[in-house]
N, CA and C of each residue as an Amber inpcrd file, in Angstrom:
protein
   288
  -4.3210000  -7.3260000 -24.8340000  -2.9360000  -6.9820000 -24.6440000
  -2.7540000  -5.5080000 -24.2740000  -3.6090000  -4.7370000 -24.4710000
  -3.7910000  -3.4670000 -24.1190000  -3.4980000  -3.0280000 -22.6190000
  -4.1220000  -3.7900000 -21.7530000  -4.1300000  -3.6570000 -20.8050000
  -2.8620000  -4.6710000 -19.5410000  -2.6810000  -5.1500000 -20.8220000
  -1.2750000  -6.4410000 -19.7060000  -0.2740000  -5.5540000 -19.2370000
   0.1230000  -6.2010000 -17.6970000   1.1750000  -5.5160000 -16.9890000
   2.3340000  -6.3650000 -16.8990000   3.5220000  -6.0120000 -17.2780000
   4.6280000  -6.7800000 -17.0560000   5.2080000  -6.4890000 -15.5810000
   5.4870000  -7.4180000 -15.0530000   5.8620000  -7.7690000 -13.3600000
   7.2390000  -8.0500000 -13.7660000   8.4650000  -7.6850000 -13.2890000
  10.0260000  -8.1310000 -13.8580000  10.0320000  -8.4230000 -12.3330000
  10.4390000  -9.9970000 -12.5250000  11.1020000 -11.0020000 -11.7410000
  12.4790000 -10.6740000 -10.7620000  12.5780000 -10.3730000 -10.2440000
  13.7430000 -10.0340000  -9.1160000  14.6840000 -10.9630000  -9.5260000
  16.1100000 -10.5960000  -9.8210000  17.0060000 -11.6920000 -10.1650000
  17.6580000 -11.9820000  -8.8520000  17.4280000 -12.9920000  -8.2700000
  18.1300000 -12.5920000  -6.9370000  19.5330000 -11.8690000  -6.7610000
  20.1490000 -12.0150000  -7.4520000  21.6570000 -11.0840000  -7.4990000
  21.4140000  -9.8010000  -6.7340000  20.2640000  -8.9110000  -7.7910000
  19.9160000  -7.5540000  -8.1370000  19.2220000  -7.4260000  -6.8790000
  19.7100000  -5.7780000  -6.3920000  19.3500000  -5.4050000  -5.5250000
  19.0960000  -4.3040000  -5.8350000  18.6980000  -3.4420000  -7.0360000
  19.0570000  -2.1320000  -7.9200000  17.0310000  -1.8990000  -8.2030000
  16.5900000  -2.8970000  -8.7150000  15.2860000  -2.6760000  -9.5010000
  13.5890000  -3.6490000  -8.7410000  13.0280000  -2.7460000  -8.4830000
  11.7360000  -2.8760000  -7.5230000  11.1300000  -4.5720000  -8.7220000
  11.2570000  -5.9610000  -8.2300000   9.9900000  -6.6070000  -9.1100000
   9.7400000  -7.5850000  -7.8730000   9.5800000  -8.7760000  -8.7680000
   8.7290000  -9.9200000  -7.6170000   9.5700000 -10.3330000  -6.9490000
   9.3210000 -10.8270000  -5.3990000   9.6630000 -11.6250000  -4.4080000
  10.9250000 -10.7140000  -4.1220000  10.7050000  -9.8020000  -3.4340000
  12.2010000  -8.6710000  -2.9320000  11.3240000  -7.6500000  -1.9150000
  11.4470000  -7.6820000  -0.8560000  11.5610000  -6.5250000  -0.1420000
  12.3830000  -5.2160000  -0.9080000  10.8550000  -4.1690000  -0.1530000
  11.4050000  -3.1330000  -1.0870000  11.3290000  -1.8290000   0.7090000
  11.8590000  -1.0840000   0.8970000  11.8220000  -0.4960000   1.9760000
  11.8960000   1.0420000   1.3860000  10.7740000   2.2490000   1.5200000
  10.0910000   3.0790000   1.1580000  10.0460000   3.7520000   2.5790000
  10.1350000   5.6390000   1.7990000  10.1300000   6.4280000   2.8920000
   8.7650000   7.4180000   1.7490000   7.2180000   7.6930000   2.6820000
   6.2190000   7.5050000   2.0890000   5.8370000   8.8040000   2.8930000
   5.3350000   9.7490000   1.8410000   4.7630000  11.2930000   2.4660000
   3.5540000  11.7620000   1.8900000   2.4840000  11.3930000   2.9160000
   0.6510000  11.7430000   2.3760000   1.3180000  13.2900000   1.9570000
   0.4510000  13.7270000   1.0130000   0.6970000  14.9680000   0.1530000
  -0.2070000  15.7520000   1.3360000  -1.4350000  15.2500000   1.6370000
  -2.3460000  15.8530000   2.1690000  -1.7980000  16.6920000   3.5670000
  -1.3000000  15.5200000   4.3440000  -0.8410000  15.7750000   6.1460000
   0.4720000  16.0600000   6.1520000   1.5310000  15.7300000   4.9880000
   2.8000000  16.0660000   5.3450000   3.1740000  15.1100000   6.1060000
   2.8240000  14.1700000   6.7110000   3.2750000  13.3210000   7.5650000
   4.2220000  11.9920000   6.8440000   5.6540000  12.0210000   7.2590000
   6.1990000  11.4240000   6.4350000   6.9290000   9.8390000   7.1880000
   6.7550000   8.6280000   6.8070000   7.0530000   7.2150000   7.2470000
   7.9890000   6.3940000   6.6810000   8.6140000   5.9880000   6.9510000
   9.5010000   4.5960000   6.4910000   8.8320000   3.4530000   6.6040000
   8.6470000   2.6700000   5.5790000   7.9800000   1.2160000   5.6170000
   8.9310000   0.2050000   5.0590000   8.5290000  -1.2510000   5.3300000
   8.9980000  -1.9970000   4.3470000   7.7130000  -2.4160000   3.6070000
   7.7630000  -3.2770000   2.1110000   6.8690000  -4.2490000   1.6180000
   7.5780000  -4.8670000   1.0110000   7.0440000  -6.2300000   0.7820000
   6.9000000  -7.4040000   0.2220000   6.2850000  -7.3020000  -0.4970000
   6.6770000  -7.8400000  -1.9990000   6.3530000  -8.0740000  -3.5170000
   5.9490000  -9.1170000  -3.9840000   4.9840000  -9.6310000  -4.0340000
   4.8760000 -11.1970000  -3.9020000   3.4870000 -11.2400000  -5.2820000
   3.7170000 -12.4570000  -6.2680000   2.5940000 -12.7530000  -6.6770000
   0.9630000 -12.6060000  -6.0860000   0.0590000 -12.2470000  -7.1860000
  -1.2120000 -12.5170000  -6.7670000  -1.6280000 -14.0630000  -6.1050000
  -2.3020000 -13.8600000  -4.7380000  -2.9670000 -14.8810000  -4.3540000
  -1.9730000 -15.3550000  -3.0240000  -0.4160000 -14.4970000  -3.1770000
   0.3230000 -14.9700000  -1.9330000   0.5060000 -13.9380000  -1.0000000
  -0.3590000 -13.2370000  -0.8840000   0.1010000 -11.7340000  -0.2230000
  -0.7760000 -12.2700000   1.3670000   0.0250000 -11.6200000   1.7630000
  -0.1240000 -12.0350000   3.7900000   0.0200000 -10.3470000   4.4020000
  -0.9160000  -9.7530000   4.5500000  -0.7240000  -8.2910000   5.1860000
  -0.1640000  -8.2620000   6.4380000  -0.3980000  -9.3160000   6.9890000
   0.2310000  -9.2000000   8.3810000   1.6120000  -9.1910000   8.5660000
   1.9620000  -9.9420000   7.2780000   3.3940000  -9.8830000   7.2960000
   4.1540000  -8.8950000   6.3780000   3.6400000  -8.1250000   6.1370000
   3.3520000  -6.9180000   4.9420000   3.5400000  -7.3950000   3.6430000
   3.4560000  -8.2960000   3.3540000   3.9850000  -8.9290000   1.6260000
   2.3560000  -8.3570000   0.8950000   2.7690000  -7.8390000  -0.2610000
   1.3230000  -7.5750000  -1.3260000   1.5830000  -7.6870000  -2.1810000
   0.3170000  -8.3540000  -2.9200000   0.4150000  -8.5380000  -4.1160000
   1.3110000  -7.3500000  -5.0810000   1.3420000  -7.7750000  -6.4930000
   1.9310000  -6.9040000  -7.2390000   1.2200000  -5.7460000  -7.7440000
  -0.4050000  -6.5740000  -8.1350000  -1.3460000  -5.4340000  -8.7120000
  -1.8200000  -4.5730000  -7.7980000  -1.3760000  -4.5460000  -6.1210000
  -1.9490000  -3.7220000  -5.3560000  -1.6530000  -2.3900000  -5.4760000
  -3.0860000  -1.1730000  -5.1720000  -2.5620000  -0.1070000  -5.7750000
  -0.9990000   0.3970000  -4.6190000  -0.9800000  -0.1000000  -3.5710000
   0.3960000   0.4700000  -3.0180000   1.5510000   0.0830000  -3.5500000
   1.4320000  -1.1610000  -4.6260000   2.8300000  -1.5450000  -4.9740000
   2.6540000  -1.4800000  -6.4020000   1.7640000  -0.8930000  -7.0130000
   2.3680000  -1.6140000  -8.3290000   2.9260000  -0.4970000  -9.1810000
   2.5480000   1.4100000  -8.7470000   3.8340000   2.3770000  -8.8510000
   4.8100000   2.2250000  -9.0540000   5.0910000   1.1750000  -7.8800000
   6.7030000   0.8590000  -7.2630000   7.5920000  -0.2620000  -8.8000000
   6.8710000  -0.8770000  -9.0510000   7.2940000  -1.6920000  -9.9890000
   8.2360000  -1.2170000 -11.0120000   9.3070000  -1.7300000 -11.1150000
  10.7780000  -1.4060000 -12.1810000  11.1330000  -0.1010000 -11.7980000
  10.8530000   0.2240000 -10.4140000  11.5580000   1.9070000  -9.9820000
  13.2440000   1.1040000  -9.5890000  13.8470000   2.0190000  -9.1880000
  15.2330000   2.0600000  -9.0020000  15.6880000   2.7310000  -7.6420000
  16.4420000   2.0340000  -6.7530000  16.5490000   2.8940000  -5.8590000
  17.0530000   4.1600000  -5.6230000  15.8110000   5.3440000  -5.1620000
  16.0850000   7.1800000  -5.0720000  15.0430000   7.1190000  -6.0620000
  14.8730000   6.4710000  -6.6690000  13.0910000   6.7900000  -7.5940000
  12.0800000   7.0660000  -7.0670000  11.0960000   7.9940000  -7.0960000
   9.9470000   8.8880000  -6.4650000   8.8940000   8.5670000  -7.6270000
   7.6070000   8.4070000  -6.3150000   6.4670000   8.6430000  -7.1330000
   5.2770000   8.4560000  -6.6080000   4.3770000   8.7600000  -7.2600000
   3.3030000   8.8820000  -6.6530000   1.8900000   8.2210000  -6.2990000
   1.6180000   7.6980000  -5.1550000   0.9540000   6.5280000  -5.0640000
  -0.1790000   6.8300000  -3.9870000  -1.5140000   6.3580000  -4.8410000
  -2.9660000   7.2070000  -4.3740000  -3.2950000   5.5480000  -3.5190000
  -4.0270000   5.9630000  -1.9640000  -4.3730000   5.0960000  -1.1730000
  -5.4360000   5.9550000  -0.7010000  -6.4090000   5.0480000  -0.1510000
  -7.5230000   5.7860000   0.0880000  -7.7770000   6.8560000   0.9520000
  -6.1360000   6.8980000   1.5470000  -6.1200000   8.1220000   2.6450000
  -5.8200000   9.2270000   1.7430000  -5.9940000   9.4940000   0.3190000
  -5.4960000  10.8420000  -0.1140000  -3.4800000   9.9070000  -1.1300000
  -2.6480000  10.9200000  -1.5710000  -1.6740000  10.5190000  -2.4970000
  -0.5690000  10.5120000  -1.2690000  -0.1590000   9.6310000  -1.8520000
   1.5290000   9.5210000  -1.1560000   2.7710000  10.0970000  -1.6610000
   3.9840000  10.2820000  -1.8590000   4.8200000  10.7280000  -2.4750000
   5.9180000   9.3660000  -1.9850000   6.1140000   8.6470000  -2.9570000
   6.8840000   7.4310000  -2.0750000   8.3660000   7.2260000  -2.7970000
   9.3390000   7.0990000  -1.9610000  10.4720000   7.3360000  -2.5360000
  11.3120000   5.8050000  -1.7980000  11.8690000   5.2780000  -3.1450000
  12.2400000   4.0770000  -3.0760000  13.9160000   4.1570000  -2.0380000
  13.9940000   3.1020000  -1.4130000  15.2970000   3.3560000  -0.4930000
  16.6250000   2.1110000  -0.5000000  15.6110000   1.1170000  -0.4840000
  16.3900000   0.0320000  -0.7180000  15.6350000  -1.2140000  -1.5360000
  16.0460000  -2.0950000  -2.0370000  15.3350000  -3.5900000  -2.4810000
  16.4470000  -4.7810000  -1.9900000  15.5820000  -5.2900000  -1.2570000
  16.3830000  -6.6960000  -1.0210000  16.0300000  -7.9470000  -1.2140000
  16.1170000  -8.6620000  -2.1330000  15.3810000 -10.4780000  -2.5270000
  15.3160000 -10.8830000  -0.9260000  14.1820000 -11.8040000  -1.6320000
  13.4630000 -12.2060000  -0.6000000  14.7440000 -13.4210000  -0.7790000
  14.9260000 -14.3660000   0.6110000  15.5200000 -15.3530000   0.7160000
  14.6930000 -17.1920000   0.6770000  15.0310000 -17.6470000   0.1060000
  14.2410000 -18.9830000  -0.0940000  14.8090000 -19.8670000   0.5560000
């Protein structure tokens, strides 16, 4: 139990708090290059993540920072290119 991560479920209503199955759209600045991007991702359970379509898992190290942030929440997220500075912008449920 030490090590368990709680994943909070996207209520679809909520458009306020980063969890599962919600597009989350991120403006992302390598610390290193200064070079700064707008992305979207997809939040999706382990085992359903499709990169092509940008959805990732939860435990991935690019998303799982992001988890129960709030939108205008900052933080900091290490990818193998060096740290990011990633600042949350919007969350939108995914549609079923």
């Amino acid at each position: 139990l030490d090590n368990m991560l709680v994943v909070p479920r996207n209520n679809p209503a909520s458009t306020e708090t980063v969890g599962l199955y919600c597009w989350v759209y991120v403006t992302q600045e390598n610390e290193e290059t200064g070079v700064q991007t707008e992305c979207r991702l997809g939040i999706v359970p382990l085992g359903a993540e499709d990169i092509l379509q940008q959805k990732y898992a939860y435990n991935m190290p690019l998303v799982q920072p992001l988890l129960g942030l709030s939108i205008g929440d900052e933080t900091t997220v290490r990818v193998p290119s060096g740290e990011m500075t990633t600042t949350i912008l919007s969350v939108i449920p995914f549609e079923f």
